[in-house]
C-alpha positions in Angstrom: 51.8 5.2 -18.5 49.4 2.9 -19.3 51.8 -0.4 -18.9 52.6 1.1 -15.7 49.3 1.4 -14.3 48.1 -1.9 -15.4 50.8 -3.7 -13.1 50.5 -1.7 -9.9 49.1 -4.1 -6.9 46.0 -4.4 -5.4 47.3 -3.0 -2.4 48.7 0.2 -4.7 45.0 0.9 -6.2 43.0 0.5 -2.2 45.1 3.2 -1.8 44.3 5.8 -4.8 40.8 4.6 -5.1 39.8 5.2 -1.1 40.8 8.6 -1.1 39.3 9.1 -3.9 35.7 7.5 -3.0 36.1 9.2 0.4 36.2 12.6 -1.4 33.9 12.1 -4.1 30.9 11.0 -1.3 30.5 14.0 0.2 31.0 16.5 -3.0 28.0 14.5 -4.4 25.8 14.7 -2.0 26.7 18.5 -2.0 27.4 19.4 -5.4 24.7 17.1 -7.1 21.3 18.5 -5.6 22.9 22.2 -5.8 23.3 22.0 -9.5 19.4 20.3 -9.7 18.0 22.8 -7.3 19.3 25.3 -9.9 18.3 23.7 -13.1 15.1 22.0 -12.7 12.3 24.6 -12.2 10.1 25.1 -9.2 6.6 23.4 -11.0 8.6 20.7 -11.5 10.0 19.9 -8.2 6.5 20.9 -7.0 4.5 17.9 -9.3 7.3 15.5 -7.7 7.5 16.2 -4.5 3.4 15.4 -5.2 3.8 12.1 -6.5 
């Protein structure tokens, strides 16, 4: 699996690596501040949002 990923063209990995960047954008900028917003407590998004 390996050997046969190492010899696939450039043209081959454009086109698993767009989708997968196009995908991976938007679930970040969804996903990522969710799972902050949940985790870090209110004082300290309050003493941030300060500085």
């Amino acid at each position: 699996m390996k050997a046969y990923f190492t010899n696939l063209p450039t043209r081959t990995w454009l086109l698993l690596v767009l989708p997968a960047v196009v995908l991976a954008y938007p679930v970040g900028r969804i996903v990522v501040p969710a799972v902050l917003h949940a985790v870090v407590p209110d004082v300290v998004r309050t003493v941030l949002s300060v500085i």
